[in-house]
N, C-alpha and C positions, 0 to 999 in steps of 0.2 A: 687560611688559619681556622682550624678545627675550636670546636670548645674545648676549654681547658680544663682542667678539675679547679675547685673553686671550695675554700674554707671558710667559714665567718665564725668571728671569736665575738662574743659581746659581754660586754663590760657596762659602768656607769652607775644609775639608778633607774630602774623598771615603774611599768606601772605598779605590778604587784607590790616592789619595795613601798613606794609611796602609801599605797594601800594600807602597806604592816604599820608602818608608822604610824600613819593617820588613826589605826586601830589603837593601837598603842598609847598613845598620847590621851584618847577619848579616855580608854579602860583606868588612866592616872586620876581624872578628872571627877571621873564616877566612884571612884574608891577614896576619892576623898570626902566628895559630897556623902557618900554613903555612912560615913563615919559621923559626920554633923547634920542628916535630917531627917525625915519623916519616911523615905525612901519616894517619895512622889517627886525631889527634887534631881533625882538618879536620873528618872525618866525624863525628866526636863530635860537637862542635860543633854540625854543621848540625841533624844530630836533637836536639838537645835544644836548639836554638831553636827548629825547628818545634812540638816540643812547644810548648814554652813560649808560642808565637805563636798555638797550638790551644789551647790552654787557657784564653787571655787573650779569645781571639771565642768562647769557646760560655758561658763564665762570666758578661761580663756587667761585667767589670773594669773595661773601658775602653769607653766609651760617647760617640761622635762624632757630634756635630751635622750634617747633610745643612739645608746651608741654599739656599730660593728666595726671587726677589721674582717676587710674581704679581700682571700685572698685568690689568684687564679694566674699560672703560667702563660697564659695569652696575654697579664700585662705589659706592657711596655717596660723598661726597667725605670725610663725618666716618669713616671707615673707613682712609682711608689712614693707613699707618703699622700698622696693625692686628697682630699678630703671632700666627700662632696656630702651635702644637708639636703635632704627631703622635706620640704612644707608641701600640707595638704588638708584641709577644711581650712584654710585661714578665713573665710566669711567676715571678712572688714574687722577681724580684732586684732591687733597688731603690737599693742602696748610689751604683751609680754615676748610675743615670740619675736619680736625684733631684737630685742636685749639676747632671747636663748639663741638665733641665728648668731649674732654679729660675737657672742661670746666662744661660737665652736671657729671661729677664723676659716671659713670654709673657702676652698678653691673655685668650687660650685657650688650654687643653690638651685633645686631644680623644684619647681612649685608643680603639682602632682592637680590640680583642679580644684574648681568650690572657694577661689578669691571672693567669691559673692555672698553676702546672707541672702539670706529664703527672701528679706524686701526688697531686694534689689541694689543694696547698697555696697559699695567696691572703690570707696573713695579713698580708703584709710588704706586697704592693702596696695593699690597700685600708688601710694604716695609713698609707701614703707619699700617696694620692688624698686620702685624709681632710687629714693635714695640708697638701696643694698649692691645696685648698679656699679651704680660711681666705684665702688671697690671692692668686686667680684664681680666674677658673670655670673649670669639668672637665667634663666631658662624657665618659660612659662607652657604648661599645658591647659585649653579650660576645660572644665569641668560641666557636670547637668547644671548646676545655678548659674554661672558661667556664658553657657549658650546664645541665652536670648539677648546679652547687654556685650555680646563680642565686638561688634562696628564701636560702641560708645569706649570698651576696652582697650581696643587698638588703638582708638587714637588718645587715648590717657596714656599710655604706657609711653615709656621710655625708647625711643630707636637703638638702646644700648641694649634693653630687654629681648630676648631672643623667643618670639612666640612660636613656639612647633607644631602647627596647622598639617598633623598628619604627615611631617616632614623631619629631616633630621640636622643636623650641626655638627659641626669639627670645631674641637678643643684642643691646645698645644701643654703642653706639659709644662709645669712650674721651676722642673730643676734648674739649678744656678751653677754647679761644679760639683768636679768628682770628687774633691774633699772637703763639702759641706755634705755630702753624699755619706759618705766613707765616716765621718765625724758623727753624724745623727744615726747611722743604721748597723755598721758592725763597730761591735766591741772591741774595746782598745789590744786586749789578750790575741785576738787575732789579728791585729795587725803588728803587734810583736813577736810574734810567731811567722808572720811574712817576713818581717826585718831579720831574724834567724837563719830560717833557713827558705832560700827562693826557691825549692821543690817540694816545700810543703804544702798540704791540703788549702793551707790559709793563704801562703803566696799566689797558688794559682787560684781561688775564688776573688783577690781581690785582681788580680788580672782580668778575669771572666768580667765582675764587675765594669771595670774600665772599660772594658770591648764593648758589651750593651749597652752602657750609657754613651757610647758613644755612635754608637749602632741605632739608636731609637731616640736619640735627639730632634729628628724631625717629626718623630712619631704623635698621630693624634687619638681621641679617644671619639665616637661618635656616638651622640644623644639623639636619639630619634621620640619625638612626643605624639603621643595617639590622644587629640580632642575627644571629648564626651560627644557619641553619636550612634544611630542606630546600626549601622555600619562600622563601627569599629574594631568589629574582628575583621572583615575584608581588607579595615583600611592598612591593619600591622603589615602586611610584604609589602606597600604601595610605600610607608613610610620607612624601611628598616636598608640602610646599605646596604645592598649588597656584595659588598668588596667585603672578604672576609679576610682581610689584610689589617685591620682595624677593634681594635677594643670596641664595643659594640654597650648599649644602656638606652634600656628603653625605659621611657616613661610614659602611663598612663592613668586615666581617671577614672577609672572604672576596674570592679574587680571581675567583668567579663570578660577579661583577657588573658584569665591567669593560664587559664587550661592549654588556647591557642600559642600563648607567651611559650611553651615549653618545647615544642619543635620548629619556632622562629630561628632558633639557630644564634641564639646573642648571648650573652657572657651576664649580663646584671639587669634586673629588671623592677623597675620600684614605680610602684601599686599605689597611688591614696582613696580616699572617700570609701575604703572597707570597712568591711563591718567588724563588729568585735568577732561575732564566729570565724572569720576568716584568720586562718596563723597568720603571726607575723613574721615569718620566717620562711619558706618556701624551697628548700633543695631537691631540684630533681634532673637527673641526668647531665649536672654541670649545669645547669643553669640556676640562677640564688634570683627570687623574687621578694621584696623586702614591700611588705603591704604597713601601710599606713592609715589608721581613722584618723591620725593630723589632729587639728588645734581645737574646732568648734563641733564637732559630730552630734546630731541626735542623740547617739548611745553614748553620751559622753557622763553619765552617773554612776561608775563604780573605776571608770580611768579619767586619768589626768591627761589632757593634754599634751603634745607630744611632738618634738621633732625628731629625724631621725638621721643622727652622724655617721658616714659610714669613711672608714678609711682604707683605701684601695691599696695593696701587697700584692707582692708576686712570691712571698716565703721570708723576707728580708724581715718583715719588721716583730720583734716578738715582742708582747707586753709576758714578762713574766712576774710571777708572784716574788717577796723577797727569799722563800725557802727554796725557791727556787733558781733565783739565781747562787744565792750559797753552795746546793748541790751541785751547779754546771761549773762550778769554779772551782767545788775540792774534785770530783769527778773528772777533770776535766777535758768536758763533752768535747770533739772536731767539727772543725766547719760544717762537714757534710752531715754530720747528724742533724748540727743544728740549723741548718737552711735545708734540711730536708723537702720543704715544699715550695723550692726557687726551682721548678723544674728546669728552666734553661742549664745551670750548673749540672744538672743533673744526667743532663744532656748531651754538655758537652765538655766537659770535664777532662776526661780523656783525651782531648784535643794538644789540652797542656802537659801530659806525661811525656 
């Protein structure tokens, strides 16, 4: 299995939004004070919001979702809907990003490196991994802070926790049936249009449908983790399956991999302990690298803290605006337009004429 093409749609609240706001609110504050004092009290003011707005991004208080849908034909079809949450700097604060994980219901968590602060301390995060266990799987990469407290890590952690030592893992797929399937992902209109007429567009998509999910029911998706090391560009082909039968996500702690990352040959690739210059968003030749500065970073004074939801598609799932679904329904768009990026349908379509 070749790479696929591959979409990401993002949604949610950004750092930038956060930012506006935070601006926003200050500018209320100072236009009020401006009104009632000497103008020395404006200036008060703005510093000890910025404070307070520097204290809030390096602590770890506030912890805001960065949410994708990513989508790529190489999916599995039992995969759509898939959810998986990137943590990365967690460095032992865990108060808020436990609430923003446990709150996005992730299928995977996959911890990107830097569970450690700069003293040494990794108490809080591997008590917070252990209990996110119990109901999801986690997947651990470490990190440079990480390194040196790995023997004392391993044996804190959970035997449920999945630590990827330059190695990879097999995940199964969450689906339950083809009509909770069918209920959550196409519209009711197309499947009243399959009830009409069974040679139409939408008969035979929900057919195709049925065929793949039944077709990739055993299917798994494979997580390969690249530990913090001076070696770990070498170490990507030693860690990454080679069976290119397989949905492929790599995960690493280091943003030294980005470049290598891009002719590894894998489908989704997500980055923590980057820096702000580094995009968060990464497309190039089918493969989507999603970099993360995570929860506690150094440069963490003008962004907020950050986990990152990503929900895996094969074309099936659309988040549309409401003006937009209004026009698909006086318009009214066909299947094929609108799974336009379900390449298997696309593929094999013709199979049902």
């Amino acid at each position: 299995m070749g790479i696929g093409f591959s979409v990401v749609k993002t949604g949610s609240l950004t750092e930038t939004d956060a930012i506006v706001v935070s601006t926003l609110i200050m500018a209320k504050y100072v236009r009020k004070a401006d009104k009632h004092s000497s103008g020395i009290a404006p200036i008060f003011i703005i510093i000890v919001l910025l404070v307070t707005l520097m204290a809030v991004t390096t602590s770890g208080i506030i912890v805001i979702p960065r949410t994708y849908t990513f989508e790529s034909s190489d999916l599995p079809k039992t995969f759509v809907g898939y959810k998986v949450v990137q943590v990365s700097n967690l460095c032992d604060k865990t108060t808020a990003a436990e609430r923003a994980i446990s709150s996005e219901k992730p299928d995977l968590i996959v911890v990107t490196g830097n569970i450690t602060s700069k003293g040494g301390s990794y108490s809080n995060s591997v008590a917070m991994l252990n209990k996110l266990v119990e109901t999801t799987n986690v997947c651990l990469v470490l990190g440079e802070n990480d390194v040196p407290y790995s023997d004392s890590i391993k044996q804190s952690l959970s035997q449920k926790v999945v630590l990827l030592d330059n190695s990879y893992t097999s995940f199964s797929p969450t689906y339950t049936s083809y009509d909770r399937f069918i209920a959550n992902y196409i519209e009711k209109r197309y499947i009243k249009q399959a009830d009409k007429d069974a040679n139409s567009s939408a008969a035979k998509y929900l057919e195709y449908t049925k065929e793949m999910l039944e077709n990739s029911k055993d299917a798994k998706i494979d997580v390969a983790g690249l530990n913090y090391s001076d070696s770990i560009i070498d170490d990507i082909y030693s860690a990454i399956n080679l069976d290119r039968n397989s949905f492929q996500i790599v995960a690493a702690s280091s943003e030294k991999v980005i470049e290598p990352l891009k002719d590894a040959g894998v489908n989704l690739a997500l980055v923590g302990n980057t820096s702000e210059k580094v995009q968060k968003l990464i497309s190039d030749g089918g493969l989507t690298i999603v970099c993360s500065s995570g929860i506690s970073g150094e440069t963490k004074i003008t962004f907020a803290p950050e986990i990152v939801s990503i929900t895996l598609s094969d074309g099936t799932i659309n988040k549309d605006n409401p003006l937009e679904k209004v026009l698909a329904y006086i318009f009214s768009e066909d299947v094929e337009s609108r799974f336009a990026n379900d390449g298997g349908f696309t593929a094999h379509r013709y199979t049902y004429d």
